[in-house]
Structure formats: C-alpha cells, structure tokens
C-alpha positions in Angstrom: 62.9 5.6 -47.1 62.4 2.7 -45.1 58.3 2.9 -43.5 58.1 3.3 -39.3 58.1 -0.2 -37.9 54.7 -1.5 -37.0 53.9 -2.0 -32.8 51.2 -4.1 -31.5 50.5 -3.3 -27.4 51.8 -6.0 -25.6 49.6 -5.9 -21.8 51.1 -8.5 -20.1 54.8 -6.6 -20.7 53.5 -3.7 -20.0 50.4 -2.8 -17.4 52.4 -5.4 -14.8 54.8 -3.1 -14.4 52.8 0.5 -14.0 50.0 -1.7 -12.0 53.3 -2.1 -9.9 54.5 1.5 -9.6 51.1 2.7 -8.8 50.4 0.2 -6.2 53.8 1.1 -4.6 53.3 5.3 -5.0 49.9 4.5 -3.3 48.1 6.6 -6.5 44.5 4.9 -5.4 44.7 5.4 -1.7 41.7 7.4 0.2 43.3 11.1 0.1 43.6 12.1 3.7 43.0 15.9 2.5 40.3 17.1 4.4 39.6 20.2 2.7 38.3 18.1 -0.7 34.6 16.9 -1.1 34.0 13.5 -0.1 33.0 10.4 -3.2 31.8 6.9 -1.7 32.6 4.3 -4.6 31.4 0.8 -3.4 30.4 -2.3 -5.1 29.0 -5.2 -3.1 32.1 -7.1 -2.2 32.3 -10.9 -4.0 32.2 -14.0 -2.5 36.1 -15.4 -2.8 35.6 -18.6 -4.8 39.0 -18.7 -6.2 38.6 -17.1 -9.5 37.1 -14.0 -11.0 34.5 -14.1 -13.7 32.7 -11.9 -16.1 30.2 -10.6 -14.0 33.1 -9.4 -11.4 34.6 -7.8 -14.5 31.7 -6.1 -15.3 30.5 -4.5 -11.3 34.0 -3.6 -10.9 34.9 -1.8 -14.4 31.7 0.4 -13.5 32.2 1.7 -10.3 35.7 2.2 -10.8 34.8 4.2 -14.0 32.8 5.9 -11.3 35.6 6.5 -8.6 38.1 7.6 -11.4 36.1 10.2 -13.0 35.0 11.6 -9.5 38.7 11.7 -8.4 39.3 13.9 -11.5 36.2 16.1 -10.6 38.6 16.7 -7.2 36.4 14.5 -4.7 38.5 12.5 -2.2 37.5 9.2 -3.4 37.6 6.3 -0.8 37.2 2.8 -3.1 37.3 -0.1 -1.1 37.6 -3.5 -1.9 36.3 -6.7 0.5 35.7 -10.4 0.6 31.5 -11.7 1.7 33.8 -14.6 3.0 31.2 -16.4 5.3 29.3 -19.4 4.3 28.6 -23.1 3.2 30.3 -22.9 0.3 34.0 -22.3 1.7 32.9 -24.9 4.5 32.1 -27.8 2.5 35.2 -27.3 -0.2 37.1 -27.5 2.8 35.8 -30.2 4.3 36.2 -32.2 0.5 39.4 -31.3 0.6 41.1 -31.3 4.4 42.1 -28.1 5.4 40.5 -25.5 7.8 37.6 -23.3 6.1 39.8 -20.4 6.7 42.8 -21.1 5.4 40.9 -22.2 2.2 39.3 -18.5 2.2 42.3 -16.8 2.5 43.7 -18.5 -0.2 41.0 -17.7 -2.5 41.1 -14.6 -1.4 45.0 -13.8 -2.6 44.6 -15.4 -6.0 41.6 -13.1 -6.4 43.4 -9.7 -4.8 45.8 -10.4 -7.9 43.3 -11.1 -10.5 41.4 -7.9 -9.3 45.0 -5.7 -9.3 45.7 -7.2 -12.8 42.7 -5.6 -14.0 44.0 -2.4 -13.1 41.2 -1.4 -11.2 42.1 1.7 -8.7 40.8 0.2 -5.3 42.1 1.4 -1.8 43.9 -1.9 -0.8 44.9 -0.4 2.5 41.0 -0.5 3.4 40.4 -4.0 2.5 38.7 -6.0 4.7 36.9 -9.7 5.1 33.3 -10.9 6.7 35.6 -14.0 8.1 38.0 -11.6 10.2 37.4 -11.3 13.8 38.0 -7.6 13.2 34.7 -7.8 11.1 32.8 -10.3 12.3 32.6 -8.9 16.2 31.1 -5.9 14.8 28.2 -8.4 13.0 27.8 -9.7 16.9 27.6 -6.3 18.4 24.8 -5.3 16.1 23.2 -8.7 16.9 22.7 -7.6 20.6 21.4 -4.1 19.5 18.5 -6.3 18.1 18.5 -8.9 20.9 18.4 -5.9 23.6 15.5 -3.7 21.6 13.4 -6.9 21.6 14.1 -7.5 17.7 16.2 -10.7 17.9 14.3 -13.6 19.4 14.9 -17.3 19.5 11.6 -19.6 19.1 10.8 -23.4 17.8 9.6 -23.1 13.9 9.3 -25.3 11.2 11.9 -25.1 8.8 13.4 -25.3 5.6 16.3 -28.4 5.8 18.9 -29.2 3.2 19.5 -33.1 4.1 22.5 -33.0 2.4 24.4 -29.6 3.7 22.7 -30.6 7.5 21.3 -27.0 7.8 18.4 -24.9 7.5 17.7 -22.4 4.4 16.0 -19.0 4.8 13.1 -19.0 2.3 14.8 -17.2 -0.4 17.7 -20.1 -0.2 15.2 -22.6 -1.8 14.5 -22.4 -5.4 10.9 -22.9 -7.3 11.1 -26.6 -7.4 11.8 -26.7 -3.7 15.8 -27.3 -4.1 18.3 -26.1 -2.0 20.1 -23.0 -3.8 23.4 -24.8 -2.9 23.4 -28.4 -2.5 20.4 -29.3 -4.8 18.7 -31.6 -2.7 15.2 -31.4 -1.8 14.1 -29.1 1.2 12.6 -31.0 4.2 10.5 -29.5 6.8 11.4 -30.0 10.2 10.5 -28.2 14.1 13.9 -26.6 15.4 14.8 -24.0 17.7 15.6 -21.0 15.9 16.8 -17.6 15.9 15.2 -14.9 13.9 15.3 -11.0 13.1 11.5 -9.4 13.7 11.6 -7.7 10.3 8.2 -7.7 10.6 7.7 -5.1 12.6 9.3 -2.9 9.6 6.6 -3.9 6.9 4.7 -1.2 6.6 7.9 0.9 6.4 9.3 -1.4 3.8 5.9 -1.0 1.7 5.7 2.9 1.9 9.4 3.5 1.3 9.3 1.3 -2.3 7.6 5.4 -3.2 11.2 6.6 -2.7 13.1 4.2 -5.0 12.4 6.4 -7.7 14.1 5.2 -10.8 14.0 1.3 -10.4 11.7 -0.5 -12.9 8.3 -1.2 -11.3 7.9 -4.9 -12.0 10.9 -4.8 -9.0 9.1 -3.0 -6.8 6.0 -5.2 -7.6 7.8 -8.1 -6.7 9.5 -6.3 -3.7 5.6 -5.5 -2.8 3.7 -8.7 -3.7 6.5 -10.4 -1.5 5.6 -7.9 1.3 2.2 -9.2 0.6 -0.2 -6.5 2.9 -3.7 -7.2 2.9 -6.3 -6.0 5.3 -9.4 -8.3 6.6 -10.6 -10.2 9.9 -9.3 -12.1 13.2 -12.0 -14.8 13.9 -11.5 -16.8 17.0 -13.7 -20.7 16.3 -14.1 -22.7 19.7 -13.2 -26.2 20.1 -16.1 -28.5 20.8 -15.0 -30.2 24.5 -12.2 -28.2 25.1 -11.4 -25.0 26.7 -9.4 -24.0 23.5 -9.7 -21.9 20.8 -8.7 -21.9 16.7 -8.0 -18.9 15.5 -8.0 -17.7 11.7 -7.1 -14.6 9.6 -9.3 -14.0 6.4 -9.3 -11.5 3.8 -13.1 -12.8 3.0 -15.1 -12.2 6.5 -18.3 -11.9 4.3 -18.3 -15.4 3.8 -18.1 -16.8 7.0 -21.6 -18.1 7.2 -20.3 -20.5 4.7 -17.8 -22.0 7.1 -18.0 -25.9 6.5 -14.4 -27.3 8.0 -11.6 -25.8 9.5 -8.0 -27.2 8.7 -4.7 -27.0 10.8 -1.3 -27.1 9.3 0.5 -30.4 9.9 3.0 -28.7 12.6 0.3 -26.8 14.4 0.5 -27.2 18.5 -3.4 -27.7 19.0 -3.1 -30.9 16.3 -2.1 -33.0 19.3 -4.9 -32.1 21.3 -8.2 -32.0 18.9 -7.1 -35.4 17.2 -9.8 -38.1 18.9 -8.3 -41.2 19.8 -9.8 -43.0 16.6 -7.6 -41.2 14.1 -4.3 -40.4 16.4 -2.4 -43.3 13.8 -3.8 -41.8 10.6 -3.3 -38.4 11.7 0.3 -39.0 12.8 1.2 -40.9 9.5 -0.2 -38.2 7.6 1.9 -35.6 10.0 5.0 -38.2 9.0 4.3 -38.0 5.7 3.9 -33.9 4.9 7.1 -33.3 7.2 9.1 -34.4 3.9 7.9 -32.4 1.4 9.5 -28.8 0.4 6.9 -25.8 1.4 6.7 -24.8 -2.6 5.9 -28.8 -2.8 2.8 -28.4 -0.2 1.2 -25.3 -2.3 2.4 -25.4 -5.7 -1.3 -25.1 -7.4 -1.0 -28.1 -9.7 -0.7 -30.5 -7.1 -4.3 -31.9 -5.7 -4.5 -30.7 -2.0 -4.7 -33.4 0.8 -5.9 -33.5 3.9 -6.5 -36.2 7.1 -10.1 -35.7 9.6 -8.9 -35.1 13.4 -12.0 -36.3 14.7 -12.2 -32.6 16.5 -15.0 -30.2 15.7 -15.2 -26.3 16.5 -18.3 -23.8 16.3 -19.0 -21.4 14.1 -19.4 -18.5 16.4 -21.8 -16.8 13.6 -24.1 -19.5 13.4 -23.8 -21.8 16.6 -22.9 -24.6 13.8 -20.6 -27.4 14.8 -17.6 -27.7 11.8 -15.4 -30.4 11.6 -11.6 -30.2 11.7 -9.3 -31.1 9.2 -5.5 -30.9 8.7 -3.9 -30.8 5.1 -0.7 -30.3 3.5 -1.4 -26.7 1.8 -1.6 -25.4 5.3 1.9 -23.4 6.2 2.4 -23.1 10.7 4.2 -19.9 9.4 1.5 -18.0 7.5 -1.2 -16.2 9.3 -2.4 -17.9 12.3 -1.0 -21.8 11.0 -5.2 -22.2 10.4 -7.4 -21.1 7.8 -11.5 -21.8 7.5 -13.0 -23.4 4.7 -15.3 -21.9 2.7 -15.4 -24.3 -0.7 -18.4 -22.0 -2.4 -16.3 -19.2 -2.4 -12.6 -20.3 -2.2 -11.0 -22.2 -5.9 -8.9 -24.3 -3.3 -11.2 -24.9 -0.8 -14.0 -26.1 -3.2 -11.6 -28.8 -4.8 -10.7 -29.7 -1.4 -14.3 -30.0 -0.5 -15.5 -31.5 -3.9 -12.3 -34.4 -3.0 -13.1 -34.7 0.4 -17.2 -34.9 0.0 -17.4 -32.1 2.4 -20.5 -29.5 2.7 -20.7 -26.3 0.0 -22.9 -23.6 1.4 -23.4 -20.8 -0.8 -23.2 -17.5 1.0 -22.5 -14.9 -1.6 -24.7 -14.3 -5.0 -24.0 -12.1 -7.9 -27.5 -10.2 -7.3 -30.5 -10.7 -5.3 -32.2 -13.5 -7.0 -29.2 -15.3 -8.5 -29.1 -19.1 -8.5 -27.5 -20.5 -5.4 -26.1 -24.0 -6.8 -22.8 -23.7 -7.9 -20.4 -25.9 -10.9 -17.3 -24.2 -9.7 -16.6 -21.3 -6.5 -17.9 -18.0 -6.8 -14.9 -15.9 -6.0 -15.8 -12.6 -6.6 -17.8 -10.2 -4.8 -21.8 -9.8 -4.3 -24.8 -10.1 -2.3 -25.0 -11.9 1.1 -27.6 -14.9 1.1 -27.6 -17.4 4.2 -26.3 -15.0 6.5 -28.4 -14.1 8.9 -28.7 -10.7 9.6 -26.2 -9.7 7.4 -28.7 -11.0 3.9 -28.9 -8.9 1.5 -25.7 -6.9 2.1 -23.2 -6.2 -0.2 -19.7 -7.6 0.3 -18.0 -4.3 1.3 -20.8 -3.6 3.4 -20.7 -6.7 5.1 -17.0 -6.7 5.6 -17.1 -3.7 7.8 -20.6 -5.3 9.3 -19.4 -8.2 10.4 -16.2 -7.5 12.1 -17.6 -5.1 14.4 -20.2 -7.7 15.0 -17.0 -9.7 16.1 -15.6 -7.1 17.8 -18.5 -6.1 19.8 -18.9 -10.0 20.8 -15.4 -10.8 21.6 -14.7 -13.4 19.1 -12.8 -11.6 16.5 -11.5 -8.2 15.1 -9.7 -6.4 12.2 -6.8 -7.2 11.6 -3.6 -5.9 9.0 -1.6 -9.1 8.2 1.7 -9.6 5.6 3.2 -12.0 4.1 6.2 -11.0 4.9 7.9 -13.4 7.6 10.8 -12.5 10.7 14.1 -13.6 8.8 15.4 -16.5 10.1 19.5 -16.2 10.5 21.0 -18.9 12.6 22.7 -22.0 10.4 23.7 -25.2 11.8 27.3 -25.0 10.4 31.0 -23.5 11.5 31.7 -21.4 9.2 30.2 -18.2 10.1 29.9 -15.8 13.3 29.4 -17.1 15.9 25.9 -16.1 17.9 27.0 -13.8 21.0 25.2 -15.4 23.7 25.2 -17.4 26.6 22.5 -19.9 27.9 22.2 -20.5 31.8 19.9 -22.4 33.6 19.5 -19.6 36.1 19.0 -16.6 34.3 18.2 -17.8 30.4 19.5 -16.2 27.3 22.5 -13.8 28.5 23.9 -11.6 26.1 28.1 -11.9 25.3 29.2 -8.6 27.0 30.5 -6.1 24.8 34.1 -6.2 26.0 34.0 -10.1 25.7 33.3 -9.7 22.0 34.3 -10.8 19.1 33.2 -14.3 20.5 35.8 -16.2 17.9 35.5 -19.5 15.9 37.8 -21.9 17.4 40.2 -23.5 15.2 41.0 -26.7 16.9 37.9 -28.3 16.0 37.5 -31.4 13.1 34.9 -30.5 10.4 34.7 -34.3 9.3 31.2 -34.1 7.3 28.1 -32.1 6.7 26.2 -32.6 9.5 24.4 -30.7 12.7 26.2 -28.0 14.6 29.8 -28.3 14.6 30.7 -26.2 17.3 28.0 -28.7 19.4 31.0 -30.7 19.6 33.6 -28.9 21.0 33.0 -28.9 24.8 36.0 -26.5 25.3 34.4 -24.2 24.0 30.6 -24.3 24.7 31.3 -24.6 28.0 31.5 -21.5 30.1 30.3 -19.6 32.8 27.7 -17.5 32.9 28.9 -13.4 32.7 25.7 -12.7 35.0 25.9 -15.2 38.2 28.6 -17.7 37.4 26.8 -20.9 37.1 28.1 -23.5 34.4 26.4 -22.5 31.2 26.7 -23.1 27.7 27.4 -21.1 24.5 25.1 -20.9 21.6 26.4 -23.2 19.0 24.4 -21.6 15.7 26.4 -19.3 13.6 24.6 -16.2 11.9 23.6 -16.5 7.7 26.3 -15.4 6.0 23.8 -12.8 4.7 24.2 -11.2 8.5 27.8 -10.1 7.6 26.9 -9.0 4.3 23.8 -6.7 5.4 25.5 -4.0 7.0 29.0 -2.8 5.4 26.8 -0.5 3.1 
C-alpha cells in the first residue's frame, strides 16, 4: 500500500487567491445591521514610507485579533485602516527625488495597501482614509478655528527650536537629548519667530488629575507624563529696575530665601535685555546674545556643562531689603520657562552658587539647619531650615516663612502666590508645504480673519516648485497668498505656515 503523499502549505498559491475572494464578497466591511452591538477596532494609522515593517506587523496582527474575535462575539465591527501622511519626511524624499510630495505619498501609500492586504488582515478598505486628502485635512482646519475662536489658538513671537538643515522649527519633543533634530540630525538652533501655538496650558491641571484615571498603565509612564507636566506651587516676585520705570519679574519655588538675593539674570532673548544693558557693555552683551542663539536648549542646561553668563551694567532692588542687585544674563536662562528671569540665590541654589563661585559674585546665607548653625558655607545649603538674615522673618522655619512672606508681598504689592508648570502651549505651525495649510487670512484693516467655514478646506496648491529645504514654501507663490480679505475686501494675504503633522494625527481617535 503505497503511504498518502506528503503536502507542505504553499501561502503565496494559496492566501492570494481567498485574500482575493474576500476582498471582492466584502467579508470585512462595517456591517450596516443596526440591530447588532457596536466594536471600535482602531490602531494608530502608519506613516506611508513605502514599506511595512515588523512593528506594523505586530500593531496590526493585535487589533485585528481584536476585531475578529469581537465579530464572532456578534458585534458590528467597523476596522478602519488610514495613512498619518503629512510631514517633512514625504516632503524632502520628494524634493531628492523631483516629483510632487503627493504623488510620492500616494504611491507609498498603494504599495503599502497591498503589503497590509497580503497579510490578510480584515480591515474595512471602503473606510480608508489619508491626513494629506483635502477631505481630511479641512476637517484639521475647522477644528483649528474652534481653538482660534475660544481664544485657544494664538499666534506670538517666541524663541524656537530650528533644524538648519530641514529650514523649520521642531516642537520640543522633535529634538532628541543631545539637542538633534529627530529627523534631519543637525543641531537645533534657537531663533525669535512668529509663531502659532495651541494654549494647552490652560488644560494642566486637568492633564495632572486625569493621569488618576489611566488605571492600568505602568506608573513610571505616568511619572514621566507628570514630571513633564511639572506643577509646583511657590511665589511671583516683582524686582524694580534701578533708573527705569520697569520691572523684572521672577517665579520661585524657594520665597524663603529671598533675603539672599545677590544677582538677577535674564535669558538671552528676553525683551527688557535691550533696555537694562548700560552703554559700556551693549558689544559684550550683544556678542554674548550672538553667541547663545546657536546652541540647542538641552545644550544651555544640560548640568555638566559650566553655566555662563555676561553683566548688563543694570541693577534692580530687592524689594525685601531695599538692596541694589546687579543684573546678569546667562545661557541656562530659557525666555520660555517661568517668567524668562530667575533670582540668584548661590547659598541656597547648586546652580546658582557655581555660578556665583565663577563669577565672584556675593553668597549671603539666609537659611541654617537650626538656630545656631554655622553660617559659612563649602557648597549650597539646599534643603530646608531656619531663617537667618531675614529681617523680620529670623528665626522662622521654611514652611512658615513661605506662607509669611508671600502675604508680606501680597499685602505690599510686589508679589503673590503663584501655581506655575512646566508644561508649555504646543507650538504647531512648520515652515514647510507639506501639511495643512493654516485657515486664516491677515489684513491690514482688521488683523487675523478666520477662513470661513464654507471657504474651507483652504487647499495646498500644486503648481508650486519645492526646489530645496528652506523657509516657507507657500511664501513664494503669490497666486496664492494673495487674496482678499472675507471681512472688508482689502488686499490681504494668507498664512503661509502649515499645521505639525502631529495636528492631523491628534484627532481621528
């Protein structure tokens, strides 16, 4: 008797053609039985770069695992599949290679349609959609003028993070811990542009409380997600400039040391720089200004680097102690944290007291570990204690004297609590084509006017040469930035950013 003849499973004969037949009987299409309970299966839709990888393999398999078995629980199952097709990357392989950014995507996006379908996986192709579509993309406009009309989209001059080499600016999560771009490589730069940002501030608090309700995520993720909220509670001190009818103000967590105020230091990009430098050090200073603007933010803080820092010439008063203070400005200073100024208290501040120790500045000590203690110090006393050299406030404990003191200010009009993050508004417009376009309109009559609704989507142009990596593209094309304003008519101009890609990606959940 002869033995059964030995079959090995050939895929590529075989799932090819029942990939086919279900694709064409429509098996994974959103059942439009209303009477079933409704399953939600979505995975975060990949960026089309032309090919899949492993990790697509792996997101994929699982929520289709997912949709399948909830299909044969009887749930009407809607699994969509789209393309996050927005972004630098697309722009800049199309400019190496000569074709439009879109027809590039497009492309991508086909070759990838039919790796995903080889896999077998049972999406709802009849729901797929891209970022890059007008169809898509005027919806990302129309929520950008919810937030522009409730106050929460607002465009303001801000120092930067720039990628010299892609000719745009990088939201602070785009720049790695070397202070690289996350794309191109290069060093970040700092730099002053006009900018358009989301006031996600205003939902910090919220964000903090509602890390309670992710129940099930490992806590060194909601750590992070909490240290980079960064809340912390302490004091609004406003220090007068000597000669001027001006005013530096600082936020610190440590108001029971500010009887140990010995300098006060700007950030580099700080407005009141220009106007508290004397005449002597206006060169220096402006060198020094020259000089920071190239390093990366990580760059001006990291804590191995020694700290530096330039005299203005400018002095302000303590308001505690009637003391005159000179000011400073340094690199570690950020124009986007807190108030863009910070006092200096070396006795009781690591920083500050190798900044003061470099610079031969004073050391006042202000706080002792108990009554009695020895006031000179080898290194700063950080921690909390016993006031000393604070006027009425001697002998208090630091709690105490936190409370003490800002009601002091409060009561004299020179400072008050105040709840600060470290959280920053999210900065979304990018100096490139290849993304939506910003709905709105700028006259000279009547300001920033929002795209109507029935004007939208505002849409890319295509006749427009993307011949390198530099400034705002759409800048160029006076066809299209020029046009009248919807509110009185006069000549006006479009907005030439385009939104992150990160915009389009934000909301399809």
């Amino acid at each position: 008797m002869e033995s059964p003849q030995k079959t090995s499973y050939q895929p590529a004969a075989i799932e090819e053609k029942w990939q086919k037949t279900w694709l064409e009987l429509g098996l994974d299409k959103t059942p439009q039985d209303t009477n079933k309970p409704k399953f939600y299966a979505l995975s975060m839709f990949p960026y089309p770069s032309g090919s899949l990888h492993m990790g697509h393999v792996r997101n994929y398999t699982i929520t289709d695992v997912i949709a399948r078995l909830k299909r044969m629980q009887g749930y009407r199952v809607l699994h969509p599949m789209g393309w996050d097709a927005f972004g630098l990357p697309a722009e800049n392989a199309a400019i190496d290679r000569g074709v439009p950014p879109a027809k590039w995507t497009y492309q991508n996006i086909a070759q990838m349609r039919q790796q995903l379908q080889r896999l077998g996986l049972s999406l709802d192709w009849e729901t797929e959609l891209a970022t890059c579509s007008p169809d898509y993309y005027k919806w990302t406009q129309w929520i950008f003028l919810q937030f522009l009309q409730a106050g929460l989209a607002y465009q303001r001059e801000a120092a930067v993070n720039w990628d010299p080499i892609d000719q745009t600016v990088l939201a602070n999560e785009q720049v790695d811990n070397e202070g690289r771009s996350w794309r191109s490589g290069a060093i970040v730069e700092r730099k002053l542009l006009r900018q358009w940002f989301f006031k996600i501030t205003d939902y910090a608090e919220e964000l903090l409380n509602d890390l309670d309700k992710l129940t099930g995520w490992p806590e060194r993720v909601k750590l992070m997600q909490a240290n980079w909220i960064g809340k912390s509670t302490g004091a609004y001190l406003e220090f007068p400039i000597v000669g001027l009818d001006e005013k530096i103000g600082v936020y610190t967590t440590r108001p029971d040391t500010v009887y140990g105020v010995s300098y006060v230091v700007l950030a580099p990009e700080h407005p009141l720089t220009q106007v508290i430098t004397t005449s002597d050090q206006k060169a220096a200073v402006a060198a020094f200004i020259k000089e920071v603007s190239n390093q990366s933010e990580l760059e001006r803080t990291a804590e191995d680097k020694p700290k530096r820092g330039i005299p203005t010439g400018g002095k302000v008063v303590n308001p505690f102690t009637g003391e005159e203070v000179p000011i400073w400005i340094a690199d570690y200073v950020l124009y986007e944290y807190g108030t863009g100024a910070v006092m200096g208290v070396p006795a009781h501040d690591v920083r500050d007291f190798k900044f003061a120790k470099e610079q031969n500045l004073g050391i006042k000590v202000v706080i002792v570990p108990e009554i009695g203690a020895e006031e000179t110090l080898k290194s700063a006393y950080t921690e909390a204690g016993i006031l000393v050299n604070s006027g009425d406030f001697n002998g208090m404990n630091s709690i105490d004297a936190k409370k003490a003191i800002i009601e002091f200010a409060e009561k004299q009009n020179f400072g008050k609590l105040r709840i600060q993050y470290r959280l920053r508004d999210w900065l979304i417009s990018r100096q490139r084509y290849w993304g939506a376009p910003i709905p709105v309109i700028h006259c000279p009559e009547c300001g920033i006017v929002p795209v109507p609704d029935k004007d939208l989507p505002v849409q890319l142009p295509e006749d427009i040469e993307l011949s390198g990596r530099g400034g705002s593209p759409l800048a160029q094309l006076e066809s299209w930035v020029n046009v009248p304003c919807p509110t009185c008519g006069t000549p006006a101009k479009r907005e030439t950013d385009t939104m992150d890609t990160f915009i389009d990606s934000s909301w399809y959940f």
